[in-house]
N, C-alpha and C positions, 0 to 999 in steps of 0.2 A: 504494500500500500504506500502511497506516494502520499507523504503532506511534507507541502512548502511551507508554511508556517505555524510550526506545533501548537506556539502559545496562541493559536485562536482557533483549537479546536471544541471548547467549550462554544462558541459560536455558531456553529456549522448547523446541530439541531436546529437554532433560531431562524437562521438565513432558509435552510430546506424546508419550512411550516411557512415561511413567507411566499414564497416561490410555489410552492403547492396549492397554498391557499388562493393566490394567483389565477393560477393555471384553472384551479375549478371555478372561480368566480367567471371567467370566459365560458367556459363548458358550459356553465347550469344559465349562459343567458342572464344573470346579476349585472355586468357589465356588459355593455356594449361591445360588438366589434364593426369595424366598416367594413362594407362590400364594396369592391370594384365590379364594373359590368364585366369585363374578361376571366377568365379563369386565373388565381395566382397557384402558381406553382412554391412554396417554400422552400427554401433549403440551409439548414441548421446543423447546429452542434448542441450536443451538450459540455463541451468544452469552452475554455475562453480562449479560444485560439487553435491554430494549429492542427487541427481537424484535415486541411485541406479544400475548404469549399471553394473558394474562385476558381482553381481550376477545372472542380468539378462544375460547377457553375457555369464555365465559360463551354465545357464540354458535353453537357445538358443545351446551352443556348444554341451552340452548331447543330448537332442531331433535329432540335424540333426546326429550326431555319430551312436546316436541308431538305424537312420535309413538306415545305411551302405554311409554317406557321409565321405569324408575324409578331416576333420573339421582342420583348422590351426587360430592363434588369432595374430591378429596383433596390436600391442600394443604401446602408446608414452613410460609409464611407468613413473609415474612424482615422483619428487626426488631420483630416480635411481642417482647413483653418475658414473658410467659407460656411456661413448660417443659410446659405441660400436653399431653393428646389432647383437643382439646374441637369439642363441636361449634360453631358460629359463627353465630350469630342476625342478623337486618340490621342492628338500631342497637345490636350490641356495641359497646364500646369498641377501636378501631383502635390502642389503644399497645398495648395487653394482646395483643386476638389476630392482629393486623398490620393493616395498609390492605387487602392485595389479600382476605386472608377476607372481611374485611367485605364489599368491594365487590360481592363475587362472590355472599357472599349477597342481595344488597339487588338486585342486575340478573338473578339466575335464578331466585329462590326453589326451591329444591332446597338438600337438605343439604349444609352445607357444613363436613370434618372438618379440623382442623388440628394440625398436630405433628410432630416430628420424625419419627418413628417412622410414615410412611404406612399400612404394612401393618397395624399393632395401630388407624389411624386407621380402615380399610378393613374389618376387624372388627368394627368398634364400629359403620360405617355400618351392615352385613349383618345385624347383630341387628333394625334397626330396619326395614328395605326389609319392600316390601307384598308381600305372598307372591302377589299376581294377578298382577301384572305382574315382566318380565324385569331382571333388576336391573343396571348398567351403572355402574360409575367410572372417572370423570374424572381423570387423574392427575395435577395441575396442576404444570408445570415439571420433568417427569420424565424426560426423554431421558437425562440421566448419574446419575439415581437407580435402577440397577441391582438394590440390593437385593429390590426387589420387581419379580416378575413382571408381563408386559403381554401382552396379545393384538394391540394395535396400538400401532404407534410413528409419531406425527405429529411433524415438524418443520418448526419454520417457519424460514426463511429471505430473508433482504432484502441489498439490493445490499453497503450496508456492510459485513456479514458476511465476503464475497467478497473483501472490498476489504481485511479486518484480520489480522491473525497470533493466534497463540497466546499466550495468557495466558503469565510475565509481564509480557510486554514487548506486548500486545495485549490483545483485549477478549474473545477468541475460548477458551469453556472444552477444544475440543475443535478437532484439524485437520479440514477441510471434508472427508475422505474418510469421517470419519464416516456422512456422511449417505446414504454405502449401505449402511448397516443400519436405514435407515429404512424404516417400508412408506410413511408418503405425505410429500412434501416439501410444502409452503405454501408459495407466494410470491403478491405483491401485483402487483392488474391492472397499476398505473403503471409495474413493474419485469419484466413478464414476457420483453419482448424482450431485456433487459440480461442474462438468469437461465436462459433457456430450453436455450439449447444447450450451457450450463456441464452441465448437469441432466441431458439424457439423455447427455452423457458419463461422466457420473460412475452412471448408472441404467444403461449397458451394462456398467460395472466392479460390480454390487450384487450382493453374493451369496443375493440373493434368487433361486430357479431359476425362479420362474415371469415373468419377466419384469421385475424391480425395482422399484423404490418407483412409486407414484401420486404423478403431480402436480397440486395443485388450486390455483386462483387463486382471492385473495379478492379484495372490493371493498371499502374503508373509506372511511368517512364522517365529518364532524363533526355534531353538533346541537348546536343553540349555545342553544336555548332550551325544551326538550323537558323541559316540568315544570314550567314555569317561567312567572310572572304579573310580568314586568319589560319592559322592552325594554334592547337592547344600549346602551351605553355608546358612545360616539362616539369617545374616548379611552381605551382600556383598558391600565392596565398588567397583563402575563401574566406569571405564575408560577407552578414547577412543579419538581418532587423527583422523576423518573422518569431511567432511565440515558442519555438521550438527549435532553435541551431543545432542540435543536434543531429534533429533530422535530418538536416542538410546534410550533413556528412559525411550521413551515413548512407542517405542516397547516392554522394557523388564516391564512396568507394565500391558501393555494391556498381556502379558503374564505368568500373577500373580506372578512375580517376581522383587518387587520394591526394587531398591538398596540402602541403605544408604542416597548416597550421591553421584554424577556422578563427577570425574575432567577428565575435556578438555583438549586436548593436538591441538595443530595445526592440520589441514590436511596432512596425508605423515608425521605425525613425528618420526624423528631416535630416536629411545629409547636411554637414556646411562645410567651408573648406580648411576649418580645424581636423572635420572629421578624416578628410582627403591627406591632408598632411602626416595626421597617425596611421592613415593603410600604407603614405608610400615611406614613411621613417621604419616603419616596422619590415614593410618588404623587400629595403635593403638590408636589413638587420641579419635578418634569419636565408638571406640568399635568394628570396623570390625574381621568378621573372618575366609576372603577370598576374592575374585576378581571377576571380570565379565569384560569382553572387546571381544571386536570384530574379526572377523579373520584375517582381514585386521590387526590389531592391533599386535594381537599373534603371526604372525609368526614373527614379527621382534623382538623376546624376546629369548636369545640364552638361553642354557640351565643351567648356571653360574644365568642370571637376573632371572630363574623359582624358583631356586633354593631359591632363596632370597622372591621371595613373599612366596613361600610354609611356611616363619617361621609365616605367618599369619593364611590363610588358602590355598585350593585348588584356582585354577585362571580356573575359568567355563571360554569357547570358545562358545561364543555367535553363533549360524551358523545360517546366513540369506538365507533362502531357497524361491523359486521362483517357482509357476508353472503358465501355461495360463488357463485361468479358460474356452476357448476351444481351445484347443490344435490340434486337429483333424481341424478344420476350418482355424486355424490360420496358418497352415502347409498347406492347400491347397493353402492357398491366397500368402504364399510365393510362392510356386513351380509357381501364376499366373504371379506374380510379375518377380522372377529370371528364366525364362525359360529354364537356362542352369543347372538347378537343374530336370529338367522332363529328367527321366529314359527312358520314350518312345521315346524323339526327340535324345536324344543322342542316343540310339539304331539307331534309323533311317540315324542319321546323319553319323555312324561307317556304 
């Protein structure tokens, strides 16, 4: 069992009765939630991070695109310095409308809305959707964002999750029974024997009546030079501002690419050229002779700070890629799930 901060484990009861208590006052209809006219799609954690969702996100928004839906991403966007509802363009600037909008627009080209306020976000997309096609939002990091209504609730899930407690004294914003209110749970091929029979225990307790959440496995990947006119660095120092650097690393050896030496930055951290000076002091230091970081990471690097790592070497863009290992199945089980996705009833319904 994993706790980050022991001394607030007396807390954790109080924080999971609040969060519970929460979650059932949306259920029983006590509080409100808004509808959008489109179907939202959710997609959450019970994690405070590091789950994986943009990727999987941006890899749910291609599949339905490709299939002539007309895909919009609704986003909090966390350390955005912008109070706005905006919509998010590829090379906005990432302090203004955060890292993941950006990102999100720049690997799905589909609209992408950001701001607190999802629903007035989700509004603003609907004015703009193409009246041929069936319109569909993506709810990005929405499993404890209640306010606004969903037709499906995807959650991803991964060992550590399993393995931590409840926020404060954990990383976990919700207890794991949460996730039988979920319709499909995600977990990752590498972790499905660790995950599998936690899963249909907790999917026999689901008060789903038709049988409990859907489980789908994904399969991730790195690309290590996908865009890119360089060749890899022989010695790379890696760094990266995501809830979980470790992961990184371990990604990029399981992908026979061990870096150096990994330095951490915060979640969401604003690059400046203090922080530029510490990558390139340290990767003289230790013999570096180049970079490796995330995308999340890279776009917030204007082309003044690129300039400045290149006196070392190139700065490889890690790209974490996502597919469903069945895609075909797991696209039926939505259209069961969100029925205002079936091309037939909306025929019938026109």
């Amino acid at each position: 069992m994993s706790v980050r901060r022991p001394w607030l484990i007396p807390l954790t009861p109080l924080y999971s009765l609040v969060v519970v208590v929460k979650r059932r006052l949306y259920q029983w209809g006590w509080v409100k939630q808004n509808r959008l006219t489109a179907p939202v799609i959710s997609i959450g954690s019970v994690s405070a991070g590091g789950a994986g969702k943009t990727p999987f996100v941006a890899m749910l928004a291609t599949m339905l695109q490709s299939r002539g839906y007309a895909v919009s991403i609704l986003t909090r966007g966390y350390g955005r310095t912008s109070e706005l509802i905006e919509r998010v363009e590829p090379y906005d600037d990432p302090l203004w409308h955060g890292d993941e909008p950006v990102l999100l627009a720049q690997s799905c080209q589909v609209p992408v809305w950001a701001g607190a306020d999802r629903y007035e976000a989700g509004l603003r997309a609907e004015q703009d959707k193409p009246k041929e096609r069936i319109a569909v939002h993506l709810l990005d990091d929405g499993f404890q964002h209640l306010r606004l209504g969903r037709s499906v609730d995807i959650v991803l899930l991964t060992v550590e999750d399993t393995e931590d407690v409840v926020l404060p004294a954990g990383n976990l914003r919700e207890p794991l029974h949460a996730l039988r209110d979920a319709s499909i749970v995600v977990i990752r091929e590498d972790e499905e024997k660790q995950l599998r029979q936690e899963l249909e225990e907790l999917r026999e307790e689901s008060s789903d009546t038709e049988g409990g959440f859907k489980i789908w496995v994904i399969r991730r990947s790195l690309s290590l030079l996908e865009g890119m006119e360089t060749i890899l660095p022989t010695t790379p120092l890696a760094f990266c501002g995501i809830a979980r650097p470790e992961n990184f690393t371990k990604m990029l050896i399981t992908s026979c690419y061990e870096p150096m030496e990994t330095m951490a930055f915060p979640d969401h951290h604003p690059y400046s050229e203090e922080d530029v000076t510490r990558l390139v002091d340290r990767a003289r230091q230790i013999g570096a002779n180049g970079f490796v970081t995330t995308e999340k990471d890279a776009v917030k690097f204007t082309p003044k700070m690129r300039t400045r790592l290149a006196e070392i070497g190139p700065l490889i863009i890690a790209k974490l890629r996502v597919t469903l290992v069945s895609e075909k199945e797991a696209f039926g089980q939505l259209v069961g799930l969100a029925t205002d996705l079936d091309r037939r009833k909306n025929r019938e319904r026109r």
